[in-house]
C-alpha positions as CSV (number, residue, x, y, z in Angstrom):
1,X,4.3,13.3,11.2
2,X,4.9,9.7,10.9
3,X,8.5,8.4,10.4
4,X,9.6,8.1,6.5
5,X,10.8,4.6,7.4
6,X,9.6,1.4,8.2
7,X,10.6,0.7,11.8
8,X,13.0,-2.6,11.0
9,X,14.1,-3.0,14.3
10,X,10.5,-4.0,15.9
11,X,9.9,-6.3,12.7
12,X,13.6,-8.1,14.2
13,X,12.1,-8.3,17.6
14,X,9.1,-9.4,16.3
15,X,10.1,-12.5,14.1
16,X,13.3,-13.1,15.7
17,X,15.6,-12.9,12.5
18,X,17.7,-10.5,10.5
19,X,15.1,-8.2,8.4
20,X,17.8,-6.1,6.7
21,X,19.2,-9.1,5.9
22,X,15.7,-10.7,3.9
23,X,15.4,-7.5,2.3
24,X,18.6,-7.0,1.1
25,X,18.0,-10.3,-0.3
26,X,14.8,-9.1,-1.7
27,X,16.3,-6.2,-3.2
28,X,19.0,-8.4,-4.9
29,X,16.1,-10.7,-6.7
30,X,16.5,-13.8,-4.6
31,X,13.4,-15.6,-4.7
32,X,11.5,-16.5,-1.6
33,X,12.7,-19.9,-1.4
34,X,16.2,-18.9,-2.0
35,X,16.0,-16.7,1.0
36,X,14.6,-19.5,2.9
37,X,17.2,-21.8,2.5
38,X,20.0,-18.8,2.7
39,X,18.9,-18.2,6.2
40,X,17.1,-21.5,7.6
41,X,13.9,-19.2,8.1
42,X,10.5,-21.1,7.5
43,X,9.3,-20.0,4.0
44,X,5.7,-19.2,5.6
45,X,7.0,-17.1,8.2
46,X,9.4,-15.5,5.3
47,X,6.2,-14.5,3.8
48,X,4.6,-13.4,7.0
49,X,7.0,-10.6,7.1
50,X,6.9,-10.0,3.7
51,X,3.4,-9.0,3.9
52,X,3.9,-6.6,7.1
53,X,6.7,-4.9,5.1
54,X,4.5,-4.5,2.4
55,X,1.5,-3.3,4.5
56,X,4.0,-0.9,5.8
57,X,5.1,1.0,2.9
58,X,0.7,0.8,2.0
59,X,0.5,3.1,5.2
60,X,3.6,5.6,4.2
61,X,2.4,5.9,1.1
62,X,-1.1,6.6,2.3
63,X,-0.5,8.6,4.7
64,X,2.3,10.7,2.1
65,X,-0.7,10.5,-0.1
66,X,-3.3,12.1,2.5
67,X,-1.0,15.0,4.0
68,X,-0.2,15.8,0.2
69,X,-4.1,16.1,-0.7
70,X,-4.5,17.9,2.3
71,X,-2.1,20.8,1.6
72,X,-3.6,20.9,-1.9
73,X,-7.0,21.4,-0.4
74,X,-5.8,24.1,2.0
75,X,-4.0,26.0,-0.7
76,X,-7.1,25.8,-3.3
77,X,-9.4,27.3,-0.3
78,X,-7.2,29.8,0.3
79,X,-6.7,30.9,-3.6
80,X,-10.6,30.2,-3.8
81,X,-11.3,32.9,-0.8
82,X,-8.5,35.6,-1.6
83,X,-10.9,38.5,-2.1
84,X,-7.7,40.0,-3.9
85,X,-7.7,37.7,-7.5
């Protein structure tokens, strides 16, 4: 399965900046602009990785989503076939 986290260390590498650090800042309720003059980072690309973070936790959840309906359907077929009910 999938890791539970969103892998922060490639979105670092990736944009070249701190992305603890922004979301931290997110998680505080600085604004986007805010951030941008915190840490001198361009507010565009600022919202470049804001949208792979977000697109991040989509997949999680989806795929948290998917293996959860998954184990539902395998446990209703199995109730469904149990000659023994």
């Amino acid at each position: 399965m999938q890791s539970e986290r969103i892998d922060e260390k490639s979105l670092c590498k990736k944009y070249r900046t701190n992305v603890p650090r922004l979301i931290r800042g997110w998680k505080r309720g600085l604004s986007d602009m805010e951030i941008a003059q915190e840490t001198g980072i361009d507010p565009i690309k600022l919202q470049h990785i804001k949208a792979d973070i977000e697109m991040a936790h989509r997949r999680l959840r989806q795929t948290r989503k998917n293996s959860s309906l998954a184990d539902q359907a395998l446990r209703q077929r199995h109730i469904f076939f149990n000659p023994f009910t």
